[in-house]
C-alpha positions as CSV (number, residue, x, y, z in Angstrom):
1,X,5.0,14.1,-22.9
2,X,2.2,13.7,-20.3
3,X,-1.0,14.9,-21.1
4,X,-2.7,16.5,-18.4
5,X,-4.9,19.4,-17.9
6,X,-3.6,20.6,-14.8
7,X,-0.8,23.4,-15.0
8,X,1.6,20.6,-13.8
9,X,2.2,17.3,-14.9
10,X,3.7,15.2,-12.4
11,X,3.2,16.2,-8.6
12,X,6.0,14.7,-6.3
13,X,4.8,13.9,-2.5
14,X,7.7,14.0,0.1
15,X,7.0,13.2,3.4
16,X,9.3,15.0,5.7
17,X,9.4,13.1,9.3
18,X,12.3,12.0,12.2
19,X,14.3,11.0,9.6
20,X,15.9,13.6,6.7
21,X,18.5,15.3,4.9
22,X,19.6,18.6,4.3
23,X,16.4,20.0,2.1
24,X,17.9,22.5,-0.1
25,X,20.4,19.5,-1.4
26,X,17.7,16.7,-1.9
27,X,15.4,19.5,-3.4
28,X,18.7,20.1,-5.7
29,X,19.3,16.1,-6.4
30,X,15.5,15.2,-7.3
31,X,15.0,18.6,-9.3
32,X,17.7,17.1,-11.7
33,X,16.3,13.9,-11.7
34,X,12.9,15.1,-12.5
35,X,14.1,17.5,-15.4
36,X,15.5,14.8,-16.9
37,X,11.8,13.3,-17.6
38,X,10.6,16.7,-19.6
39,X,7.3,17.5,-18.1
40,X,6.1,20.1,-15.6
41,X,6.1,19.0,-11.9
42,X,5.8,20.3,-8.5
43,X,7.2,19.0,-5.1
44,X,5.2,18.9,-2.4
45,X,6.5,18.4,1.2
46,X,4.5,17.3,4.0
47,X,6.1,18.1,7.0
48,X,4.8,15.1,9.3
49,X,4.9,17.5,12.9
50,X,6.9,20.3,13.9
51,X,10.3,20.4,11.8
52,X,11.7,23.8,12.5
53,X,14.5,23.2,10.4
54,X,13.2,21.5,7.3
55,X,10.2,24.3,7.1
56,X,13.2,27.1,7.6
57,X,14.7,25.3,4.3
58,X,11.7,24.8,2.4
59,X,10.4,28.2,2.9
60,X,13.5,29.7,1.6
61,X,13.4,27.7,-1.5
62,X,10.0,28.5,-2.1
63,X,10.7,32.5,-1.6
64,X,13.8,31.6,-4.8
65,X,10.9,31.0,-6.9
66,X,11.2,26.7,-6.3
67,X,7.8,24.8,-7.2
68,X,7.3,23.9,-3.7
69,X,4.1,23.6,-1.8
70,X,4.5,23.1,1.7
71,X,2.4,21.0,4.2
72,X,2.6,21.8,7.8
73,X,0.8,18.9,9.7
74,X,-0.1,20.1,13.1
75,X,1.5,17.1,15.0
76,X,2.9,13.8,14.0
77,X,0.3,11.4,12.5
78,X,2.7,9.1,10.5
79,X,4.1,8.6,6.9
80,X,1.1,7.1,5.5
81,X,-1.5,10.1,6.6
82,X,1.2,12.6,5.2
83,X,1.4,10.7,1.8
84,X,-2.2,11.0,1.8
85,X,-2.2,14.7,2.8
86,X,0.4,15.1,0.2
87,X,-1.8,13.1,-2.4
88,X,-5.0,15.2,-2.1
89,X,-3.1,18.3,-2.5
90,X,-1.3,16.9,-5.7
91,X,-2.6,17.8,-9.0
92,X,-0.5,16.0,-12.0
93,X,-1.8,13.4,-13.8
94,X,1.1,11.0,-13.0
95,X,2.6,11.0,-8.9
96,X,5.5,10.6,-7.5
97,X,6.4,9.8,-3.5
98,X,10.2,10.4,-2.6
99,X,11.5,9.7,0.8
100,X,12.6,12.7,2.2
101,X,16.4,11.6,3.0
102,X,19.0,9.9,0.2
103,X,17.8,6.7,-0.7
104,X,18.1,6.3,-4.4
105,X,20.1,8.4,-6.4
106,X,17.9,11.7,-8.2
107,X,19.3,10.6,-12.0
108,X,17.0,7.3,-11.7
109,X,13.8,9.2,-11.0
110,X,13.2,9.3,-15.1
111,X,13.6,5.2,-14.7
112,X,10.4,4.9,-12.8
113,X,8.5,7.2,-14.7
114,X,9.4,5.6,-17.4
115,X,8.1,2.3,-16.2
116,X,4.4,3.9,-16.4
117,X,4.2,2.9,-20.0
118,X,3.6,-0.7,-19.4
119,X,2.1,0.0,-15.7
120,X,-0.2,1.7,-13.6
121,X,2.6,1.9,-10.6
122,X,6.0,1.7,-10.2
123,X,8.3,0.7,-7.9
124,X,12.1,1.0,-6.5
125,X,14.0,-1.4,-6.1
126,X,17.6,-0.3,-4.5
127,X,20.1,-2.3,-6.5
128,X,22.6,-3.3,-5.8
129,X,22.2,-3.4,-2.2
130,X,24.5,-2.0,0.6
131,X,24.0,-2.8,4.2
132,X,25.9,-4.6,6.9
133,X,25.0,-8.5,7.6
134,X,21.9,-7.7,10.7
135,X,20.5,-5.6,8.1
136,X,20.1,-7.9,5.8
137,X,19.2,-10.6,7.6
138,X,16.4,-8.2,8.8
139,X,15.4,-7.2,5.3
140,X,15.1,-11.2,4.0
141,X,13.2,-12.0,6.9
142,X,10.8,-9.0,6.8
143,X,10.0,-10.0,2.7
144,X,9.7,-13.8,3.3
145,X,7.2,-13.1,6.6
146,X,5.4,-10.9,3.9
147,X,5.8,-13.4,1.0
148,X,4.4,-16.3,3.1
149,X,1.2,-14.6,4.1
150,X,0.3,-12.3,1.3
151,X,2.3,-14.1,-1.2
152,X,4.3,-10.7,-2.4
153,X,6.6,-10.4,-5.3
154,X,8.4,-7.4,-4.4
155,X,12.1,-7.4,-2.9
156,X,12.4,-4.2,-1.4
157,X,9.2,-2.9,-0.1
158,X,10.8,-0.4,2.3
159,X,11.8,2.3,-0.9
160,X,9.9,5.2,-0.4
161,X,10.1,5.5,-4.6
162,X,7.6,4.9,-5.9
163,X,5.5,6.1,-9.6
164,X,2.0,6.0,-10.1
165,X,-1.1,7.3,-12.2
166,X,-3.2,9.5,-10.8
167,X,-6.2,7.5,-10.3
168,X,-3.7,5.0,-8.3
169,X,-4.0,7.4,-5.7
170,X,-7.8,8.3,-6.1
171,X,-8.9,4.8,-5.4
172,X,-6.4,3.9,-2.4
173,X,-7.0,5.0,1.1
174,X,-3.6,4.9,3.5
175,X,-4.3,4.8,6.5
176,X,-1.5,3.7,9.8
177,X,1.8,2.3,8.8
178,X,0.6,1.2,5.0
179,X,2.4,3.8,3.3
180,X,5.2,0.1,2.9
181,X,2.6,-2.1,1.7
182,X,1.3,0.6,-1.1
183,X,2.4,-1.7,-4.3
184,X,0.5,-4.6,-2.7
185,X,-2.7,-2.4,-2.1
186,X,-2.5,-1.4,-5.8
187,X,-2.6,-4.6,-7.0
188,X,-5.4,-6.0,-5.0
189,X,-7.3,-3.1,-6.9
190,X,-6.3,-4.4,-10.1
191,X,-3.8,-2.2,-11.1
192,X,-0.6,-3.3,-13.0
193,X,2.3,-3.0,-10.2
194,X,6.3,-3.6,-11.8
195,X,8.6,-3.3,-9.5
196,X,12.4,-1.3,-10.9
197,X,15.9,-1.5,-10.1
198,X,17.5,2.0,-9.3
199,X,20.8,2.8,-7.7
200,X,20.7,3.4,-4.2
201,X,22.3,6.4,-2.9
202,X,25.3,6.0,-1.2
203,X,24.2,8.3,1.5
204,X,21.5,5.9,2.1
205,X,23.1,4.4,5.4
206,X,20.8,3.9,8.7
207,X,23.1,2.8,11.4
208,X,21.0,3.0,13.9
209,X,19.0,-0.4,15.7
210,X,15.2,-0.3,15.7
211,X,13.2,-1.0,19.3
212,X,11.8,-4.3,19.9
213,X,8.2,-2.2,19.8
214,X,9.0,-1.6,15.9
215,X,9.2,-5.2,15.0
216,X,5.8,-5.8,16.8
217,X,4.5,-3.3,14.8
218,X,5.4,-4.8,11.7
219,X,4.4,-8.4,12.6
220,X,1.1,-6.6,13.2
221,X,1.0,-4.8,10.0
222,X,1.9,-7.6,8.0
223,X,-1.4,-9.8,9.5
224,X,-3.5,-6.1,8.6
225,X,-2.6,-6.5,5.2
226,X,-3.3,-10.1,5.2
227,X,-6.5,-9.3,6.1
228,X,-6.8,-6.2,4.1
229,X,-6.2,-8.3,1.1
230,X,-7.8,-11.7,1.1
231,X,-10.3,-11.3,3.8
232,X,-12.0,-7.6,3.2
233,X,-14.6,-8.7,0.6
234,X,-14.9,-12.5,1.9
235,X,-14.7,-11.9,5.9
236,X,-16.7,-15.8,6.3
237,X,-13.7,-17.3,5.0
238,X,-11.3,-16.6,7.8
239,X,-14.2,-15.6,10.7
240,X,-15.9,-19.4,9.7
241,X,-12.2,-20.8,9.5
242,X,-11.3,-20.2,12.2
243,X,-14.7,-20.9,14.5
244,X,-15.6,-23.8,12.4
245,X,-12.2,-25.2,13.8
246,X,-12.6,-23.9,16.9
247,X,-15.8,-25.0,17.4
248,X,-15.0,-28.7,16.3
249,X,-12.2,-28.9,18.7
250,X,-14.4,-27.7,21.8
251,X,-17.0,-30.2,20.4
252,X,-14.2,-33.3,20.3
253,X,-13.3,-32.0,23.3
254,X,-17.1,-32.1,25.1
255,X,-17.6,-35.6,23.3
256,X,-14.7,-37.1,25.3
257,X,-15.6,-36.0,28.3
258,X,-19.0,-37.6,28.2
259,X,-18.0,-40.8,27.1
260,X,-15.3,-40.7,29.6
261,X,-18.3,-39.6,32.6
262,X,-21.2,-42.2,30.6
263,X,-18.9,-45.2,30.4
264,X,-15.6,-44.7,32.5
265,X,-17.5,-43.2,35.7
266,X,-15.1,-40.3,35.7
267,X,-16.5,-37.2,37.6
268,X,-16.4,-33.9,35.7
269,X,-17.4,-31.6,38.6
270,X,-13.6,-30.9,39.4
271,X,-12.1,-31.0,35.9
272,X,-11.6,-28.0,33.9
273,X,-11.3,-29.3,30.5
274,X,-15.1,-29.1,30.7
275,X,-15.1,-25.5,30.9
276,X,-12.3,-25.1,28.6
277,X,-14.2,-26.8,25.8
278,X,-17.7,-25.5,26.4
279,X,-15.5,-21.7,26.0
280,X,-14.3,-23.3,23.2
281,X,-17.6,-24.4,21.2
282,X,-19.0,-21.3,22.5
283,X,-16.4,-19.0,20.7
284,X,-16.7,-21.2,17.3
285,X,-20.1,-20.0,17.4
286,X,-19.5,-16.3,17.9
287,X,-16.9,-16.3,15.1
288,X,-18.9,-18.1,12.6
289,X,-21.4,-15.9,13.6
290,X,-19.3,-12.6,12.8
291,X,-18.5,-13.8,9.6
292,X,-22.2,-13.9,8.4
293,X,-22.5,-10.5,9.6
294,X,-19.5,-9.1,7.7
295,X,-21.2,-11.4,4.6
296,X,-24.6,-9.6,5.0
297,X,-22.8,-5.9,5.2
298,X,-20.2,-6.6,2.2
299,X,-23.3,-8.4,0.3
300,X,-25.2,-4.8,1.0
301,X,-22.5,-2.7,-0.2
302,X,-21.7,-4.4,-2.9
303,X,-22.4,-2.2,-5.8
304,X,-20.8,0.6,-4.1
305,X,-17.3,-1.3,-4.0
306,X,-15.0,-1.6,-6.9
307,X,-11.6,-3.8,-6.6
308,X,-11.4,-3.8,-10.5
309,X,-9.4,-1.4,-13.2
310,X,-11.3,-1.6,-16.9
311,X,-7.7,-0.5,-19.3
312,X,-9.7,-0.1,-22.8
313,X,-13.4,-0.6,-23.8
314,X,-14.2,-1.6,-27.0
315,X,-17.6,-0.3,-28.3
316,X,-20.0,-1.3,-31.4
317,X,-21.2,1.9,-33.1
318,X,-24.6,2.1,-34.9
319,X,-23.1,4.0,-37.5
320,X,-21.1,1.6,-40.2
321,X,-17.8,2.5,-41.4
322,X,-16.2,3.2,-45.0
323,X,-16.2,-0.2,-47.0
324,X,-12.9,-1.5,-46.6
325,X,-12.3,-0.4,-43.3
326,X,-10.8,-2.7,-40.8
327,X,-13.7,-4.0,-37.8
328,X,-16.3,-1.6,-39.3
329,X,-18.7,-0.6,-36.2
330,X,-16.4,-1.2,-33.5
331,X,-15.0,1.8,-31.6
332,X,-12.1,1.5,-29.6
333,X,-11.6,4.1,-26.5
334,X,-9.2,3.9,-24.5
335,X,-10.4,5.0,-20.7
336,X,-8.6,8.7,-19.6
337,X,-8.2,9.3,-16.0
338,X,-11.6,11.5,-15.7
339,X,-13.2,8.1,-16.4
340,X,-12.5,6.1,-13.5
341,X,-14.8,6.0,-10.7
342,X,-13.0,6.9,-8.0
């Protein structure tokens, strides 16, 4: 079904951290899920830190002969660096990440894969949704914050389900808590992103509050990706926003105060609005100025960056083609996965 020429053809990445099930019974659930599809796979579980319990598990279904490959990170680094462990070690043409506790249900695994023939990635979407009335509140307010500043499509960015072709994961580095925001880096590299709706699992139930620390986290991963995505390759459009406009104000600011000390005979010694503005002009400068900079090392660099996807190259052929052929001396080839830069 999947052409590859690696032994395997899908590779499954689970990342195993605070949160998990029972391994031998998700292993059990997603196995058949994924036999459903027809192709070769393997699971790979990164274990994100010690997990005495989960390795004790994995092990044992590796020793019954299970395609299992085990990742043992020496400490905890985060979801997103054990995706990309996971990823390097992966070797099937097409990926898959699974969260490592029930969320969806393993008999809609074959749905996203399936979703590959008219995309590059696919996405879960758990529907219809369970949750108490905090929870969803949480969720809405989480996707509009992220729909207002990167202008995101996708309803249910917190599903660890997710399908992809392999060079998705060649030519996108994780990095922090971006494992989330993974559809939204695919697509500012020009891959075709759909997002699915699965059936979540009805063991997919998290109680539990989150600490006021998380949600500052996310506010501050949400302005990353902002940057990430419309500011990487343009860095003078918000640097020079912003100290164009801060420069401006300091400069109304410093205007006022002169006319106010040339024709109102108002002393400026003891006033700190003076200081305040001069900061202000100052720091317009030093922004605008960073901006160039970032201008002069993306203009640099430029040929080595690539934040476009050719799907099919159409070629004209010296050599003619039968009379009566259809487009004679155009050859149409279709790019394979070796051809991608990465």
């Amino acid at each position: 079904m999947l052409e590859s020429a690696s032994p395997v053809e899908m590779s499954v990445v689970i990342p195993v951290g605070r949160r998990q099930a029972d391994m031998a019974e998700l292993y059990s659930e997603y196995s058949a899920g994924l036999d459903k599809v027809g192709a070769s796979y393997e699971m790979i579980f990164v274990l994100d830190g010690p997990q005495p319990a989960a390795y004790a598990a994995l092990r044992a279904l590796r020793d019954r002969g299970a395609p299992v490959t085990l990742l043992n990170l020496s400490r905890v680094f985060g979801e997103a660096t054990a995706l990309a462990a996971g990823f390097e070690h992966a070797a099937g043409a097409i990926v898959l990440t699974l969260p490592a506790y029930h969320q969806i249900e393993g008999s809609e695994i074959p749905t996203l894969v399936a979703a590959l023939d008219r995309a590059d990635m696919s996405v879960g979407r758990r529907w219809p949704r369970a949750g108490g009335r905090f929870e969803v509140f949480r969720r809405a307010a989480f996707h509009r914050m992220v729909g207002a500043f990167v202008g995101s499509r996708f309803r249910d960015l917190g599903c660890g389900a997710r399908a992809m072709r392999r060079r998705v994961v060649e030519e996108i580095s994780l990095y922090g808590d971006q494992h989330r925001f993974l559809a939204l880096l695919a697509e500012r590299q020009g891959f075709r992103v759909v997002e699915v709706d699965v059936r979540q699992s009805p063991q997919d139930r998290n109680a539990g509050r989150y600490p006021l620390r998380e949600y500052a986290h996310r506010a501050l991963d949400i302005l990353t990706v902002l940057f990430l995505l419309r500011f990487t390759k343009k860095p003078l459009r918000f640097f020079g926003m912003v100290g164009v406009s801060t420069f401006v104000l300091g400069s109304v600011l410093i205007a006022y105060l002169v006319v106010e000390r040339l024709f109102f005979d108002q002393s400026l010694a003891e006033r700190p609005a003076l200081l305040l503005a001069s900061l202000l002009a100052v720091l317009g400068l030093q922004l605008f100025a960073i901006g160039l900079l970032g201008e002069l090392i993306i203009f640099t660099h430029a040929r080595g960056i690539k934040d476009y996807q050719v799907e099919e190259v159409i070629e004209f052929s010296a050599e003619r083609e039968p009379a009566g052929e259809a487009s004679p001396g155009i050859v149409t080839r279709p790019l394979g996965f070796s051809e991608f830069k990465g």
